[in-house]
LUMMARFI-597997 format. One record per residue (C-alpha): x, y, z; residue number from 1. Coordinates in Angstrom, 2 decimals, padded with zeros to 5 digits. Example, Ala and Ser with C-alpha at 12.3 -4.5 7.8 and 13.67 -1.06 7.14 Angstrom:
012.30;-004.50;007.80;1
013.67;-001.06;007.14;2
//
This chain:
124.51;-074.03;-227.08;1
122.77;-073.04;-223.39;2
123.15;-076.34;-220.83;3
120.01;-077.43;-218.93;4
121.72;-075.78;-215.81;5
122.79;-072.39;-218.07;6
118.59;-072.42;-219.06;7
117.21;-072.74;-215.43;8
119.54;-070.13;-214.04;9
118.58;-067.61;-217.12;10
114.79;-068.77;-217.16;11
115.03;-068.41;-213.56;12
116.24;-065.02;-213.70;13
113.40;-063.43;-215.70;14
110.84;-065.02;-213.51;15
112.30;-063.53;-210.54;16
111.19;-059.79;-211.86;17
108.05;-059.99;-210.24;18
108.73;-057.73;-207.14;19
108.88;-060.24;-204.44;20
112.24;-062.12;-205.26;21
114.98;-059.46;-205.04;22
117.18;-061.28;-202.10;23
117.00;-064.39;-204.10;24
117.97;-062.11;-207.12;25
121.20;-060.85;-205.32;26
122.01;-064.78;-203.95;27
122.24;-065.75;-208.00;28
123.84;-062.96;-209.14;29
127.88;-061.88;-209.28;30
128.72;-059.12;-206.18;31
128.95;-055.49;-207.91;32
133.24;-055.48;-208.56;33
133.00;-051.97;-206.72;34
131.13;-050.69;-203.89;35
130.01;-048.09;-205.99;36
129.32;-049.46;-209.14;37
126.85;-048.15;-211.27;38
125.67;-051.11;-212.69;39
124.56;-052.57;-209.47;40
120.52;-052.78;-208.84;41
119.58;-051.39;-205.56;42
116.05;-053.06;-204.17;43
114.43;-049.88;-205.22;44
115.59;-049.87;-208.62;45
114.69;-053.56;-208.61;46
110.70;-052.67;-207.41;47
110.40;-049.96;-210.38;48
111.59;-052.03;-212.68;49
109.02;-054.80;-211.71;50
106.49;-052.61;-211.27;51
106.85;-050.79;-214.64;52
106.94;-054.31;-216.37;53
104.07;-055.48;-214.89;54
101.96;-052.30;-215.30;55
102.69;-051.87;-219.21;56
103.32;-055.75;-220.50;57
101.34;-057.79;-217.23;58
101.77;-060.87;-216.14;59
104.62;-063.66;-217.90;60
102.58;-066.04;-220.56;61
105.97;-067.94;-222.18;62
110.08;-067.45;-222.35;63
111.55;-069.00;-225.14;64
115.50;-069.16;-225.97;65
116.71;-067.02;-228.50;66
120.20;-068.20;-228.86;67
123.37;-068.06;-226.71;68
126.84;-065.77;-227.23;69
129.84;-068.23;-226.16;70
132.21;-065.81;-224.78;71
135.61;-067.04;-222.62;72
134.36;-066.52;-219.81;73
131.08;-066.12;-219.81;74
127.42;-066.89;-221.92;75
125.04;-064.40;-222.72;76
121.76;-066.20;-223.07;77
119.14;-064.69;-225.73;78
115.00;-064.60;-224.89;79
111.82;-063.37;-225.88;80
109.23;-063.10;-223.38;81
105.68;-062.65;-223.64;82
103.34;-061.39;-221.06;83
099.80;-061.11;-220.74;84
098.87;-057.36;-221.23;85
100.75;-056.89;-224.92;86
101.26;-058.74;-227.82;87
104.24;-057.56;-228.36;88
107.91;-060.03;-227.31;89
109.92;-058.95;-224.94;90
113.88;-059.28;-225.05;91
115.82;-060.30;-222.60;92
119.60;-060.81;-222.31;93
121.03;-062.52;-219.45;94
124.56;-063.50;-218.92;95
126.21;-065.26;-216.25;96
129.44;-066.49;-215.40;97
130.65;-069.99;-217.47;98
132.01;-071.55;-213.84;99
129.97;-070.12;-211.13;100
126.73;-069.46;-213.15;101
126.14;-066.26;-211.23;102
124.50;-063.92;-213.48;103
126.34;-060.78;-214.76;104
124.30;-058.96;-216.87;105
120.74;-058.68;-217.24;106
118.89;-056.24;-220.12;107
115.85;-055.78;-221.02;108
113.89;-054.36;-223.98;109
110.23;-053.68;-225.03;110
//
């Protein structure tokens, strides 16, 4: 099960994709292992991404847990997500570090 604390950092996380909060993005999220790693969202990347969710699925309506992978060292929290401009759910996948609760892994699909 997802702890109060493991929901607001996860819940938190989504509603920071609105293309104003990437420095308070980076502050709850893990540092990228390597300088170079691929898997490590520049501010740029970060401002597409917002602005392609907002321009096909609008504004966020409602987040509601999914479920939540227990893995040793980590969670991997479960959501759908609606937004104003679809009626389609969103998923999103968010998984953060069991001690520090800095977020590891973020996906989304819609």
């Amino acid at each position: 099960m997802i702890q109060d604390k493991e929901r607001n950092v996860a819940e938190q996380v989504i509603r920071l994709h609105d293309g104003k909060s990437y420095s308070l993005l980076q502050e709850i999220s893990m540092p990228p292992q390597e300088a170079d790693d691929d898997g490590h969202i520049t501010e740029d990347m970060y401002l597409d991404m917002c602005r392609d969710l907002d321009s096909v699925m609008g504004e966020l309506i409602s987040i509601m847990l999914i479920d939540c992978l227990v893995r040793k060292d980590s969670k991997l929290s479960l959501w759908k997500v609606k937004y104003s401009k679809s009626d389609d759910e969103v998923f999103w996948a968010v998984g953060f570090d069991r001690e520090s609760l800095k977020v590891n892994d973020i996906l989304v699909q819609w």
